[in-house]
TORKOL-4160 file (C-alpha; in steps of 0.2 Angstrom, whole numbers, padded with zeros to 4 digits, m for minus):
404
<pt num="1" X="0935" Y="0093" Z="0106"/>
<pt num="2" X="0951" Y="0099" Z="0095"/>
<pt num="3" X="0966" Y="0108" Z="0106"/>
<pt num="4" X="0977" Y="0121" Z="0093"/>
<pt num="5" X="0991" Y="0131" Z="0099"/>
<pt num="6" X="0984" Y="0123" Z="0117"/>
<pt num="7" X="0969" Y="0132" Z="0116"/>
<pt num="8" X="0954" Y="0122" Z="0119"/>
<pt num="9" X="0942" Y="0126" Z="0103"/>
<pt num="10" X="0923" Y="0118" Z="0101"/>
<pt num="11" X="0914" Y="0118" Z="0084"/>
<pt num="12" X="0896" Y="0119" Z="0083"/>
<pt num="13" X="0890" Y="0119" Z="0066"/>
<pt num="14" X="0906" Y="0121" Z="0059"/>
<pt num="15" X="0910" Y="0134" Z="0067"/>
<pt num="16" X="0926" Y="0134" Z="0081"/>
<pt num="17" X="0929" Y="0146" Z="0096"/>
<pt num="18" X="0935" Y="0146" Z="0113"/>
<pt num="19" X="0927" Y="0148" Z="0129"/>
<pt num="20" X="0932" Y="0167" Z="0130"/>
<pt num="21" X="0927" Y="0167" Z="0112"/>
<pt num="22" X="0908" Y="0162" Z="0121"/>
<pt num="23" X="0910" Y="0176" Z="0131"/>
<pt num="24" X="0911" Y="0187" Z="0117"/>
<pt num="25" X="0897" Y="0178" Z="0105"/>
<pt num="26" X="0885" Y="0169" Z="0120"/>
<pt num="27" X="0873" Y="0166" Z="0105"/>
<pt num="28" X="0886" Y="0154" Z="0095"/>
<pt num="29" X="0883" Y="0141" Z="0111"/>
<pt num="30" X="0865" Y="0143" Z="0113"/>
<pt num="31" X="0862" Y="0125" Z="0101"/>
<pt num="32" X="0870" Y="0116" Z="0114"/>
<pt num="33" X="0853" Y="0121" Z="0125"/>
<pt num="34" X="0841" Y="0117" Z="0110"/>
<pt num="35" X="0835" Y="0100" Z="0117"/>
<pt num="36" X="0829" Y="0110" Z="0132"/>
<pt num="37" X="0815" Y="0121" Z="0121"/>
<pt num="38" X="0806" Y="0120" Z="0107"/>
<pt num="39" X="0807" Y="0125" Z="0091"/>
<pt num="40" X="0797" Y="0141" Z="0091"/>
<pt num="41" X="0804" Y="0145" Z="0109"/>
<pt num="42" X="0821" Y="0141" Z="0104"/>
<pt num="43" X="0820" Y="0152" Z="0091"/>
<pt num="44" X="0815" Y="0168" Z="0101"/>
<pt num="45" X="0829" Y="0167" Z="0112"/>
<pt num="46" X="0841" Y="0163" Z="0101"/>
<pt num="47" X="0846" Y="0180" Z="0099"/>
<pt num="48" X="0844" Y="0186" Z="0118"/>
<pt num="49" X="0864" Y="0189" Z="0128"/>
<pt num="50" X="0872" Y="0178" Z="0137"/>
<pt num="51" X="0863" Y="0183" Z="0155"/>
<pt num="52" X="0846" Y="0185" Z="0147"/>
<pt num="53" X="0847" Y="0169" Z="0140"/>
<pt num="54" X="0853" Y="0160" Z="0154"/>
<pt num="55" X="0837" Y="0169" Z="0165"/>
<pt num="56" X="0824" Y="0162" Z="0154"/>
<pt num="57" X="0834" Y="0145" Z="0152"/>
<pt num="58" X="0830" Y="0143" Z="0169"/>
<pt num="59" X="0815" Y="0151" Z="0172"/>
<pt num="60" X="0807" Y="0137" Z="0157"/>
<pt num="61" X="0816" Y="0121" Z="0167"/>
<pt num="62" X="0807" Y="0128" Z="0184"/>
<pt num="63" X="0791" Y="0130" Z="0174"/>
<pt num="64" X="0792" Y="0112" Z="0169"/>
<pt num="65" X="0799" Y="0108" Z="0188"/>
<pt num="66" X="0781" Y="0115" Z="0193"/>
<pt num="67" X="0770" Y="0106" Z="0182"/>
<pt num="68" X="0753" Y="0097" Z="0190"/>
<pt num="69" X="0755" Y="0082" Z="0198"/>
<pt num="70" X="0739" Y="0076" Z="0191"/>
<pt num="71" X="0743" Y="0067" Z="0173"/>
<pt num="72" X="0733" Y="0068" Z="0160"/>
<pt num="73" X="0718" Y="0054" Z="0163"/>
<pt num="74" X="0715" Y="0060" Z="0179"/>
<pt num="75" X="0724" Y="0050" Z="0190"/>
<pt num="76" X="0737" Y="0058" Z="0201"/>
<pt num="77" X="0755" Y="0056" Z="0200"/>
<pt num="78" X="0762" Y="0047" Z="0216"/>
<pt num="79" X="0778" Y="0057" Z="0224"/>
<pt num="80" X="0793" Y="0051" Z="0227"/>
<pt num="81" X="0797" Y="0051" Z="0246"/>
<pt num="82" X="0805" Y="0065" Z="0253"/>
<pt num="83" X="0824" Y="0062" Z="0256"/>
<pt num="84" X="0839" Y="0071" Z="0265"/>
<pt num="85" X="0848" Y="0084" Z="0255"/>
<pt num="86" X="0864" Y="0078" Z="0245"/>
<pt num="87" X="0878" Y="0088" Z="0239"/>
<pt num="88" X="0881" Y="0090" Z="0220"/>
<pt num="89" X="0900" Y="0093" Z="0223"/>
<pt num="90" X="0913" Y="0105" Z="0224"/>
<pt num="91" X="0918" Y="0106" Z="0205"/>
<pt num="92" X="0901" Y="0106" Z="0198"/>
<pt num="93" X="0897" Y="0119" Z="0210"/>
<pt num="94" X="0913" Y="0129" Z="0202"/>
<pt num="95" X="0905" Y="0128" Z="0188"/>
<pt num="96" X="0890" Y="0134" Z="0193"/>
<pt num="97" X="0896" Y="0149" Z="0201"/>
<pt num="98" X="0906" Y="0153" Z="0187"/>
<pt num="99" X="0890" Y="0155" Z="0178"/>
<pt num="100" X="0883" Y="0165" Z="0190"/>
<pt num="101" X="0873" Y="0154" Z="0198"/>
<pt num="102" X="0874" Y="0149" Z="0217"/>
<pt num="103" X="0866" Y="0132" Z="0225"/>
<pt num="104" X="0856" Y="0136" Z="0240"/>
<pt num="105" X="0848" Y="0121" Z="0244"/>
<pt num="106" X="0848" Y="0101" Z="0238"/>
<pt num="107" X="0840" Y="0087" Z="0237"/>
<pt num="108" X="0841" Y="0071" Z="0228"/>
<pt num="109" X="0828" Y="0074" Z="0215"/>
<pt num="110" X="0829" Y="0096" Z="0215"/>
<pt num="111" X="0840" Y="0111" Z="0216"/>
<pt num="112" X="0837" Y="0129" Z="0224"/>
<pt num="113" X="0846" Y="0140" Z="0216"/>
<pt num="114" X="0849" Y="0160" Z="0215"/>
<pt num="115" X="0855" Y="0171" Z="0201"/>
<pt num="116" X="0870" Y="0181" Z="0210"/>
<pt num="117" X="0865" Y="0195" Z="0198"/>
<pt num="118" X="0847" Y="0199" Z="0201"/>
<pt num="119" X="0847" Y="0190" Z="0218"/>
<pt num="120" X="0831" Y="0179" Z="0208"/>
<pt num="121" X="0827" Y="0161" Z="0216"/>
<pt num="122" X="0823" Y="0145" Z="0206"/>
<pt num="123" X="0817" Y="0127" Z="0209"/>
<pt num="124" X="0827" Y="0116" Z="0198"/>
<pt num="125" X="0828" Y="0096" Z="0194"/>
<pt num="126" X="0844" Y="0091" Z="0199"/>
<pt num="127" X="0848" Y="0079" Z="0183"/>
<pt num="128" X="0843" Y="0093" Z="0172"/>
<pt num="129" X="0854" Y="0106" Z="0180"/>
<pt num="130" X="0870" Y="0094" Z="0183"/>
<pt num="131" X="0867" Y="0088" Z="0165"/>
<pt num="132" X="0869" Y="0110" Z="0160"/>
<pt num="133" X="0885" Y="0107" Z="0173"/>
<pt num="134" X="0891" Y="0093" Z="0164"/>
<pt num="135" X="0888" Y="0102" Z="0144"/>
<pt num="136" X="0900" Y="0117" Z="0152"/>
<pt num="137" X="0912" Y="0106" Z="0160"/>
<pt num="138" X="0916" Y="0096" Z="0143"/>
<pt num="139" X="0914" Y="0108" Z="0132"/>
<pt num="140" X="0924" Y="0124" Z="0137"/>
<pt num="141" X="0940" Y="0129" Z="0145"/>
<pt num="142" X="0940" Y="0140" Z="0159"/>
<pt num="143" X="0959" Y="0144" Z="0162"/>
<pt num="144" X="0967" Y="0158" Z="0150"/>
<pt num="145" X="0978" Y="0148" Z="0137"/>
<pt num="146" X="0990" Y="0162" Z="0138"/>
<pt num="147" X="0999" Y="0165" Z="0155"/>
<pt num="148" X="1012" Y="0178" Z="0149"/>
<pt num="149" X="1026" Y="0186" Z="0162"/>
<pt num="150" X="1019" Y="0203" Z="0164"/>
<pt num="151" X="1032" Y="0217" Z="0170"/>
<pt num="152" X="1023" Y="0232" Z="0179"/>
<pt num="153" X="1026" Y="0249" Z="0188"/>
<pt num="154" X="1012" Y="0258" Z="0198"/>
<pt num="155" X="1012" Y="0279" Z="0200"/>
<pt num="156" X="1005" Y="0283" Z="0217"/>
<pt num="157" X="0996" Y="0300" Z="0217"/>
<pt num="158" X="0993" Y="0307" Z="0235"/>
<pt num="159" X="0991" Y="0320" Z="0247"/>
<pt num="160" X="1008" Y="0323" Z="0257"/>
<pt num="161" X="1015" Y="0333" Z="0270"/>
<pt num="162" X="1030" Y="0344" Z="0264"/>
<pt num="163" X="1036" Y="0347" Z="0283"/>
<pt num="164" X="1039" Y="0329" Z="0283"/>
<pt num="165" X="1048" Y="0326" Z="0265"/>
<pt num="166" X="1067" Y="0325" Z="0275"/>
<pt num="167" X="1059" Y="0311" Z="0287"/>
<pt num="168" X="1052" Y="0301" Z="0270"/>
<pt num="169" X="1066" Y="0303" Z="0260"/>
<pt num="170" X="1076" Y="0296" Z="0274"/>
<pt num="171" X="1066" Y="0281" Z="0275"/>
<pt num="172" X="1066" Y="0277" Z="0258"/>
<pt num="173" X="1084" Y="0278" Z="0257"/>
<pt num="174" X="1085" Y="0266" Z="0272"/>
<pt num="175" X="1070" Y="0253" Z="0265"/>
<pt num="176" X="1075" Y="0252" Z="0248"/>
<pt num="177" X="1095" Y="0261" Z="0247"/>
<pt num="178" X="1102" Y="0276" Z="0240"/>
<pt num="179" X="1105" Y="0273" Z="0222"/>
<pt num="180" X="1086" Y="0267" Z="0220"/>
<pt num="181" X="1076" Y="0282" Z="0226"/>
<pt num="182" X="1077" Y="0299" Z="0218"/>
<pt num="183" X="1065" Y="0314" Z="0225"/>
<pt num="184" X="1068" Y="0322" Z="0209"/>
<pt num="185" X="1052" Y="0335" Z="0214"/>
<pt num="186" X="1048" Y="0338" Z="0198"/>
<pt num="187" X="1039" Y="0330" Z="0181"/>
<pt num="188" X="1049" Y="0315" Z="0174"/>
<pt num="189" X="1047" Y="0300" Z="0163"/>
<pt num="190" X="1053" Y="0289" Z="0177"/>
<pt num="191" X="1065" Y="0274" Z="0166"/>
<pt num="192" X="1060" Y="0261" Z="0180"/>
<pt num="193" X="1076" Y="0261" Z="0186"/>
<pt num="194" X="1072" Y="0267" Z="0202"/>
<pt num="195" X="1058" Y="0275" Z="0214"/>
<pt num="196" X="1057" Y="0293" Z="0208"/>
<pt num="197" X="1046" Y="0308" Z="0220"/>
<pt num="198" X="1040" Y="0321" Z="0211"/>
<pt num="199" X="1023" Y="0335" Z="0214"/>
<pt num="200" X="1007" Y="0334" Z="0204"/>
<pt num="201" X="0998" Y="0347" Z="0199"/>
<pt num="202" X="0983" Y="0339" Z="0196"/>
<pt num="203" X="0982" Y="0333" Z="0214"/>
<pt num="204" X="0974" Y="0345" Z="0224"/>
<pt num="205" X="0971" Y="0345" Z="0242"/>
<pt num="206" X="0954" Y="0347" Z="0251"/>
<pt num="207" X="0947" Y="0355" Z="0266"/>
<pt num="208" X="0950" Y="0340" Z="0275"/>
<pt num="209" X="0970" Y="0342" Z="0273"/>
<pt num="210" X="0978" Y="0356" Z="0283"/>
<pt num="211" X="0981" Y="0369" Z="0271"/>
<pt num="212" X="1002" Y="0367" Z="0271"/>
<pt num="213" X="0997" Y="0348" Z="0261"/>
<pt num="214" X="1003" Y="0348" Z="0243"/>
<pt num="215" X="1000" Y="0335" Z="0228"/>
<pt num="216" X="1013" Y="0322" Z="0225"/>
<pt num="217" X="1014" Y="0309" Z="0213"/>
<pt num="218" X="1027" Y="0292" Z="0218"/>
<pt num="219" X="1033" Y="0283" Z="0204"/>
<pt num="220" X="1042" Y="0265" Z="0206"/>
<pt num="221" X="1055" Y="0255" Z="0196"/>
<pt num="222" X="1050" Y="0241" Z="0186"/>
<pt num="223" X="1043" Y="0225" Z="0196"/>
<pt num="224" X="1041" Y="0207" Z="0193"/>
<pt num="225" X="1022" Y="0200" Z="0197"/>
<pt num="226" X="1027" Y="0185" Z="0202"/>
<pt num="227" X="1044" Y="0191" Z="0213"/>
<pt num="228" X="1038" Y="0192" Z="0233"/>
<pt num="229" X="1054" Y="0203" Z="0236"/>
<pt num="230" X="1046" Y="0217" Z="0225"/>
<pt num="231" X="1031" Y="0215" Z="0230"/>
<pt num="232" X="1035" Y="0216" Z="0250"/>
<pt num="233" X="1047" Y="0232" Z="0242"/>
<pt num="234" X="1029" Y="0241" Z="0235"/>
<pt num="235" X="1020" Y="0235" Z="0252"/>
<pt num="236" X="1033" Y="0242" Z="0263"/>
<pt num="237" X="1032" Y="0260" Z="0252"/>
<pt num="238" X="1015" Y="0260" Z="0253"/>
<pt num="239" X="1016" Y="0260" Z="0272"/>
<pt num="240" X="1031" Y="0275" Z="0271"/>
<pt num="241" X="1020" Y="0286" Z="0261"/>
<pt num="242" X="1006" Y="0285" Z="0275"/>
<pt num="243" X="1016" Y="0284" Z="0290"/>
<pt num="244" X="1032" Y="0293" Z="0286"/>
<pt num="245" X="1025" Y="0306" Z="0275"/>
<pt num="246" X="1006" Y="0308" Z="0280"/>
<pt num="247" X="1000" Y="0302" Z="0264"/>
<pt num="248" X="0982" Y="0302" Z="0260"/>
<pt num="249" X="0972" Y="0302" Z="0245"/>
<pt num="250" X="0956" Y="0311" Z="0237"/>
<pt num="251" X="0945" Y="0310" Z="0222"/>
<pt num="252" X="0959" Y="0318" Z="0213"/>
<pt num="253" X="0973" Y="0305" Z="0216"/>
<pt num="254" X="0975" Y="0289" Z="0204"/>
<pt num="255" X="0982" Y="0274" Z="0204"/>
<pt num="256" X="0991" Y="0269" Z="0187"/>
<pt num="257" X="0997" Y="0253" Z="0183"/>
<pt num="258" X="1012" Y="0250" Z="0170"/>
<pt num="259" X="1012" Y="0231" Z="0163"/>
<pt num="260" X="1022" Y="0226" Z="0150"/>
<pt num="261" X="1022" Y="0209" Z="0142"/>
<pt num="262" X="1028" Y="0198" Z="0127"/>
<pt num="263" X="1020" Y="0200" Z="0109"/>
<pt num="264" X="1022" Y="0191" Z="0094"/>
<pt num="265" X="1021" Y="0208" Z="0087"/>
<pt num="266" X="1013" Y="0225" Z="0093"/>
<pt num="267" X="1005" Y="0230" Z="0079"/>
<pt num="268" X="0990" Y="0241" Z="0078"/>
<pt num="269" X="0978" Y="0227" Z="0077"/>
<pt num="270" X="0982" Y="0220" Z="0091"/>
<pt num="271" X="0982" Y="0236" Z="0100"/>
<pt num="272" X="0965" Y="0239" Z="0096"/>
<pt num="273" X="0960" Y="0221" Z="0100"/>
<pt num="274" X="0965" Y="0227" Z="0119"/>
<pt num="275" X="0952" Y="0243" Z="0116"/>
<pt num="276" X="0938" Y="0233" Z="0111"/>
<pt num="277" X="0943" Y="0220" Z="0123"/>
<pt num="278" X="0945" Y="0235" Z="0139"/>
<pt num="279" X="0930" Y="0243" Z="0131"/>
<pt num="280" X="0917" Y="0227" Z="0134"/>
<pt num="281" X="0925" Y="0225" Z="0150"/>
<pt num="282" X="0922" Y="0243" Z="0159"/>
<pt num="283" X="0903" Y="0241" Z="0166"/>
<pt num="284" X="0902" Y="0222" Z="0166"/>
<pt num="285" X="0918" Y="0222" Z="0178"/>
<pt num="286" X="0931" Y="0237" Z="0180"/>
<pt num="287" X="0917" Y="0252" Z="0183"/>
<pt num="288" X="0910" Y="0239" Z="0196"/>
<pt num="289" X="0929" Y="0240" Z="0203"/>
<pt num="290" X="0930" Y="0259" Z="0207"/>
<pt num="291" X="0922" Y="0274" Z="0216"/>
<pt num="292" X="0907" Y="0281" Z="0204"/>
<pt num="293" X="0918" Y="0297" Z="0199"/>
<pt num="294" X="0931" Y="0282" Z="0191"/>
<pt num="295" X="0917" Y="0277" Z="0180"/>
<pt num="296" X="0910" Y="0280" Z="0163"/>
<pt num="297" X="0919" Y="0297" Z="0157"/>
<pt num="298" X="0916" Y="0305" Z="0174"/>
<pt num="299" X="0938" Y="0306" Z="0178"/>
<pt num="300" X="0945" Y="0321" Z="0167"/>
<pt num="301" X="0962" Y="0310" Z="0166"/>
<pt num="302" X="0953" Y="0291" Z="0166"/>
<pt num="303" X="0940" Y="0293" Z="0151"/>
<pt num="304" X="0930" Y="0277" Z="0144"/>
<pt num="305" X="0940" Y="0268" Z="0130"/>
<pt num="306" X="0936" Y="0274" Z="0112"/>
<pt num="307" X="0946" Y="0263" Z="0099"/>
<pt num="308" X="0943" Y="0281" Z="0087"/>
<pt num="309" X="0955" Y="0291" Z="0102"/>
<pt num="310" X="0969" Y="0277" Z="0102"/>
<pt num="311" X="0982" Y="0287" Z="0104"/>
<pt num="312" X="0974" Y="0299" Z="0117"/>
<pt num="313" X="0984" Y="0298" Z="0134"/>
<pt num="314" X="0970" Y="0302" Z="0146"/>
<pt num="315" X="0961" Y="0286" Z="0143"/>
<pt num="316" X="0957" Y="0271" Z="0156"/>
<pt num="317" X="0968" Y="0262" Z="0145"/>
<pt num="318" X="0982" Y="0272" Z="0140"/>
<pt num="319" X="0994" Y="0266" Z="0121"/>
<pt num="320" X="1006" Y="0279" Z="0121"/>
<pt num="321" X="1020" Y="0267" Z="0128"/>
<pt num="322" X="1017" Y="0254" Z="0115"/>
<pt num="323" X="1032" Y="0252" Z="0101"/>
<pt num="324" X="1022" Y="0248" Z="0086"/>
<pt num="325" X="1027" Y="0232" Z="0077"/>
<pt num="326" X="1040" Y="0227" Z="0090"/>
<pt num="327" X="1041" Y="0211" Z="0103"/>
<pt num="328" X="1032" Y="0220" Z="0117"/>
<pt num="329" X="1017" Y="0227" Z="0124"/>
<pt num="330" X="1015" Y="0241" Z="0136"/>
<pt num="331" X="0999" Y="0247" Z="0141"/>
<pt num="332" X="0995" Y="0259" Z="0155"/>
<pt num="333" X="0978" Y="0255" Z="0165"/>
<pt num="334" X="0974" Y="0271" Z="0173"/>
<pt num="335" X="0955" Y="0270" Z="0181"/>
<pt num="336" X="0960" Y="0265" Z="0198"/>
<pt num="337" X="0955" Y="0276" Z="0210"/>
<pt num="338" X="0971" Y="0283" Z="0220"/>
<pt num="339" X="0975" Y="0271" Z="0235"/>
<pt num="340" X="0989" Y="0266" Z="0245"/>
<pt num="341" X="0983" Y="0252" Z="0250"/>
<pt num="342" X="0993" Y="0237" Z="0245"/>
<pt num="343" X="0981" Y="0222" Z="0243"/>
<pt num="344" X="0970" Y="0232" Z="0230"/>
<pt num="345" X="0985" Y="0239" Z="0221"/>
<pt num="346" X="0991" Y="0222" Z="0218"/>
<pt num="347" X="0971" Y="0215" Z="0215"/>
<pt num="348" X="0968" Y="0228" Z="0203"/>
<pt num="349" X="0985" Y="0220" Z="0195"/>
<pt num="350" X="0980" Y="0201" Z="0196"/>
<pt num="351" X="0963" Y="0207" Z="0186"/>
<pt num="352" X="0972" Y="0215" Z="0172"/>
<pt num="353" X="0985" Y="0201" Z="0173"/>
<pt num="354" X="0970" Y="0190" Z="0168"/>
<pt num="355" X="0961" Y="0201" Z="0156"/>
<pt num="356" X="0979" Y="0204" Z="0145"/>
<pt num="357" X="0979" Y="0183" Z="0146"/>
<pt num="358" X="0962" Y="0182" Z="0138"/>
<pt num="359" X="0962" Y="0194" Z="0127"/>
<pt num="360" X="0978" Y="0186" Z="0121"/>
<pt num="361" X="0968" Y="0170" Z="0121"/>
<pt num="362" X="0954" Y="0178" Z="0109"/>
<pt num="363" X="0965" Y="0187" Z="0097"/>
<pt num="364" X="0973" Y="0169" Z="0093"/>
<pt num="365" X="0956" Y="0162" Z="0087"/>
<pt num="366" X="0956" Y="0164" Z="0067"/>
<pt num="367" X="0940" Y="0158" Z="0061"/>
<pt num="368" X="0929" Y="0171" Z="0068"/>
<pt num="369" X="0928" Y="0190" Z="0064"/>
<pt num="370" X="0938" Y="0203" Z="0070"/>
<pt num="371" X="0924" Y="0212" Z="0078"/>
<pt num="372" X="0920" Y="0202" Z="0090"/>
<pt num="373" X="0936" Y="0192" Z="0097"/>
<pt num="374" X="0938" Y="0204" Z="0112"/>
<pt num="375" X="0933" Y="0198" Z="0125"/>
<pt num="376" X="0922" Y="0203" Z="0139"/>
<pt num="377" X="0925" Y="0198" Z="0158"/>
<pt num="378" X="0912" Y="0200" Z="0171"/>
<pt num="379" X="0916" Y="0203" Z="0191"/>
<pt num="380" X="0907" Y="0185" Z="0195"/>
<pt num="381" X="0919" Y="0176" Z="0183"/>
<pt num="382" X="0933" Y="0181" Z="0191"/>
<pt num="383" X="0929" Y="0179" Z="0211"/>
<pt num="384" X="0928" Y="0160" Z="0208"/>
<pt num="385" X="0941" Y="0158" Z="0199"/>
<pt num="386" X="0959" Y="0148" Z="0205"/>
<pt num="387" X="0969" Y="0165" Z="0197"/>
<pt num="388" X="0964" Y="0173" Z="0215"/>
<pt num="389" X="0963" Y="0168" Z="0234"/>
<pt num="390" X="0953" Y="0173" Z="0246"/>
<pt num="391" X="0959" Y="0190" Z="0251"/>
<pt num="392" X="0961" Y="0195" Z="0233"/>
<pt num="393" X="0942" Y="0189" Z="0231"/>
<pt num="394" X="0937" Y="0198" Z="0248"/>
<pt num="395" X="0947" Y="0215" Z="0239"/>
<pt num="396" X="0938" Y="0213" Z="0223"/>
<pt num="397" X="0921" Y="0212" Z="0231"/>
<pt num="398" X="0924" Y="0226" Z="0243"/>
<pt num="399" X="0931" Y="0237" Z="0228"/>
<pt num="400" X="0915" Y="0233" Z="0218"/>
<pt num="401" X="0905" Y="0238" Z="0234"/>
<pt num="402" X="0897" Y="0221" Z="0234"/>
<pt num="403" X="0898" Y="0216" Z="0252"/>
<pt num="404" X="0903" Y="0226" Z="0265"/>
């Protein structure tokens, strides 16, 4: 298995891609399952997605899993003895889960699985499955090639208490000092210098806030992903705005996040490789991140990406801050549903911090067309994945109302 420009590429019939590049095309690795089916099976599925496929994959290995014991001359087959049930181990398992697969049960010769997205159980062997395990775990590389530095800025949009605006400016002045918070009370392109308060005339109260309550929209400076001190800075803002200001949100506040990283060149190829690439992504994983009036074209100011409208600001992925043809990329992700709640702020930012880093990973891969490089992400891959403890995991679920 070749490694160029240090992504991890696999040929099957000539033809080379990358594991994000399978997520794109699932089709281009369905020879690797061939053995499994025969020729006139193999070739009905062959065209079937990636979670169809894998359904009927499974559903044909239990089939041969439940075959009569009784061979073919009449004699019946002798079972093995019944033995205590053995672990497959923790990567494979991984591996497996990334698939979207969980193990329920083993035993020496069998598997009990489920299928995390249709909640469907299935008897499996367990060489068969591990063998599947194994074909993953040689062929495909499940880290993002490209870990860029990403850059980023959030606008808070809330509910706030005018009585109370003295009281918050005083605590920002205290948390974060006087030359890095500006109430500036009106609309401003914000040059991430410093935090900047200004109203928001889209952000309407409701009958649940006492009538005095008035839109407001926060804007912060420029922050480092990786940098606890601005991150604790953002955490402790957070809590200003709800404690010092009486700041809530409503189905008319959003949550926009800035990041900007390095390019080779910010051309408009590229940025319409990040529209197709958002664009496969919004049911699989982001509309499964958000309140239903975040989804689909349901948000006036959040509509679903359209590579024709690239230019148009109120999209869930906004271009206008991009420099064409320069060394960096800045996109505006704006379908978060307003919060002020710091850990899905900053989960809602590790998931775009790894979707830029694949789609980065699929506009590298040159031999396969253009159409179909971006890259689409579903929730299940990313809960497993090492990008993410297990708080931002928790987050992710209970954004995407999974659990509870």
């Amino acid at each position: 298995m070749p490694v160029v420009n240090g992504i991890t590429k696999v040929t099957i019939d000539n033809v080379s891609f990358s594991f994000n590049a399978l997520v794109v095309n699932p089709n281009k690795y369905l020879p690797l399952m061939q053995p499994l089916f025969t020729t006139r099976v193999f070739t009905q599925k062959a065209n079937e997605t990636q979670e169809k496929y894998l359904h009927r994959l499974f559903n044909t290995l239990n089939n041969r899993q439940s075959t009569s014991s009784v061979s073919t001359d009449g004699t019946t087959r002798t079972r093995a003895p019944r033995r205590r049930n053995e672990p497959i181990g923790e990567e494979n398992e991984k591996i497996l889960n990334a698939m979207g697969i969980d193990v329920i049960k083993t035993t020496p010769a069998s598997l009990s699985i489920v299928f995390k997205s249709t909640g469907n159980k299935y008897r499996m062997k367990r060489d068969t499955m591990l063998s599947l395990v194994d074909t993953f775990k040689n062929s495909y590389d499940w880290d993002p090639a490209h870990k860029v530095p990403i850059k980023f800025g959030v606008e808070l949009e809330f509910i706030g208490n005018p009585d109370k605006l003295a009281e918050f400016n005083a605590a920002m002045y205290k948390r974060v000092g006087q030359d890095r918070y500006n109430p500036i009370m009106q609309y401003h392109k914000n040059d991430g210098k410093q935090w900047e308060l200004g109203k928001d005339c889209s952000v309407n109260r409701r009958t649940a806030q006492p009538s005095n309550f008035r839109g407001f929209e926060l804007t912060s400076p420029i922050f480092n992903l990786n940098s606890k001190k601005d991150l604790n800075e953002l955490k402790a803002v957070c809590k200003l705005i709800r404690d010092k200001f009486d700041g809530v949100v409503n189905n008319t506040c959003g949550t926009h996040i800035h990041m900007s990283f390095p390019v080779d060149s910010a051309s408009e190829d590229l940025i319409k490789h990040f529209a197709r690439s958002y664009r496969k992504s919004e049911n699989t994983l982001f509309d499964k991140c958000v309140p239903n009036n975040r989804k689909g074209n349901k948000a006036r100011y959040s509509r679903t990406v359209n590579e024709r409208y690239i230019w148009d600001r109120y999209r869930k992925l906004n271009f206008c801050n991009v420099k064409r043809d320069t060394k960096e990329m800045h996109l505006e992700f704006r379908q978060l549903n307003g919060t002020l709640d710091y850990d899905t702020i900053i989960a809602w930012c590790k998931l775009q911090q790894l979707f830029i880093n694949l789609t980065l990973d699929t506009w590298e891969i040159d031999d396969i067309d253009i159409e179909d490089r971006s890259v689409k992400v579903q929730l299940e891959d990313i809960v497993v994945g090492e990008n993410f403890n297990k708080a931002t995991n928790e987050t992710l679920m209970k954004m995407s109302k999974m659990i509870v």
